[in-house]
N, C-alpha and C positions, 0 to 999 in steps of 0.2 A: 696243520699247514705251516709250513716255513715261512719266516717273513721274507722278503722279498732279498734284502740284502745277503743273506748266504743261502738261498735256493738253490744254487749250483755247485756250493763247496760240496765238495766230495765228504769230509767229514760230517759236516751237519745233513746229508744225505742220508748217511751211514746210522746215526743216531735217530732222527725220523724214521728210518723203516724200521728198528728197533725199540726205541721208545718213544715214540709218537708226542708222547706231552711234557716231555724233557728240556726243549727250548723254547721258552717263554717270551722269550725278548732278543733282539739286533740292533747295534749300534754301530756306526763308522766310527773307526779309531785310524788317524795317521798312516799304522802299522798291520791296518786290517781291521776286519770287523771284528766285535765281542760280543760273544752270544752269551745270552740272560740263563741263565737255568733253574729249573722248581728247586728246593736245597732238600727235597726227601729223590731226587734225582741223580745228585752228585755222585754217590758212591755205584749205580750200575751204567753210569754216561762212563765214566774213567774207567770201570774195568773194559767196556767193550775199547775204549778207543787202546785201551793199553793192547789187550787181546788181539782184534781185529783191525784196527785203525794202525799199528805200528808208532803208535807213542810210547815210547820207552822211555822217556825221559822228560820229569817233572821237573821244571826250570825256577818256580818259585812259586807258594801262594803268602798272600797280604791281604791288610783290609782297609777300608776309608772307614772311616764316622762320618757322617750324612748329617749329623744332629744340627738343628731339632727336627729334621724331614725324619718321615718314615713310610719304608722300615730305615729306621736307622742306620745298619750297617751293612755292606759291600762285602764280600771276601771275592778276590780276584785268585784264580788257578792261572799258570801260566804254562802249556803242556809242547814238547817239543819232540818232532819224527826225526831220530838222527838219520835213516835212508832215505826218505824223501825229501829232508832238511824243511817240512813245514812247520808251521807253528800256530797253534792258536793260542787265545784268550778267550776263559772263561769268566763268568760273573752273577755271584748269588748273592740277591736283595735278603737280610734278614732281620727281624725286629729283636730288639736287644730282649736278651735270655731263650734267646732260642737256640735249642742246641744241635750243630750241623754234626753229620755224618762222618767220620777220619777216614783220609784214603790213606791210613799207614797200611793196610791190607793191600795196598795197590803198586804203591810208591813205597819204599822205606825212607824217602828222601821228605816225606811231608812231615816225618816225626818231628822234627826239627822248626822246621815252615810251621807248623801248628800250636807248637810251644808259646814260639814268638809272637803268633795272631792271640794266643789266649791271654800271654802276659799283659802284651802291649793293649789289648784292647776288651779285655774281657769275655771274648766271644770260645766257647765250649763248645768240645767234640767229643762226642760216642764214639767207645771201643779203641779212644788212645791209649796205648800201652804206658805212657809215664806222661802226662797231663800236668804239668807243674811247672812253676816260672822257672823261665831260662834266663832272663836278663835282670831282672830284680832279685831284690834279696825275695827270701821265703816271706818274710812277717810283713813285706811294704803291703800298704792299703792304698789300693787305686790300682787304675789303667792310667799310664802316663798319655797313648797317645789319643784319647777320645777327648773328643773338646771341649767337654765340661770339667775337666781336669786343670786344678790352678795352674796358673799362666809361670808362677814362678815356683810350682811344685809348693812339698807342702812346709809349712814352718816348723824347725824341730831345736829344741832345745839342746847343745853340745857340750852345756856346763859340769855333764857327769863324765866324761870324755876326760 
């Protein structure tokens, strides 16, 4: 059953008559509502909506840290209909080390989008084709953006420099 807040979108219509237990959660955003999703769900919600739904175009995903709440982290999809100019916001709760699904099969535009959530925050994805920091060096140790990460990064010796 649809929560009450997007029972009538048309997208979230489209995903209940095909995956029934796919939207877990609704929320009011500003800019619309954001629907919660199971995260062993992600990867057959996005091909239908790419398929069927006419999303063609994956606008960005990212993630919060929550900590110390859990599950700890967020990963936001942000998914865009260039003909019908809609848009939604998606949103899966995950407990840190758990590893989400890659819509590079979907999107090629998430390869990049995933790199970034991985570096920045340590959160991994099955069946990425190149799964390795984008923005840090290869040998830095941490996720700079999750909040247990020092305040002033970490302290490093430049006297061999």
């Amino acid at each position: 059953m649809l929560p009450e807040l997007i029972a009538e979108n048309p997208s979230a219509m489209l995903i209940e008559s095909r995956l029934p237990d796919a939207i877990v959660s609704a929320t009011a955003a500003p800019d619309g509502p954001v629907m919660g999703l199971s995260p062993e769900s992600i990867l057959p919600v996005f091909r239908l909506l790419k398929q069927e739904g006419g999303f063609n175009r994956l606008s960005a995903v990212t993630a919060v840290d929550w900590w110390p709440r859990e599950p700890r982290f967020e990963v936001i999809y942000l998914l865009h209909s260039l003909q019908s100019s809609e848009r939604l916001r998606f949103s899966v709760r995950v407990p840190e080390g758990v590893v989400l699904d890659s819509i590079v099969s979907v999107w090629r535009a998430a390869n990049w989008y995933e790199r970034e959530v991985f570096d920045l925050f340590g959160i991994s994805f099955s069946n990425h084709p190149n799964l390795e920091r984008i923005m840090m060096p290869a040998d830095w140790e941490g996720h700079p953006l999750r909040k247990d990460y020092p305040v002033h990064g970490h302290k490093y010796s430049y006297s061999n420099e």
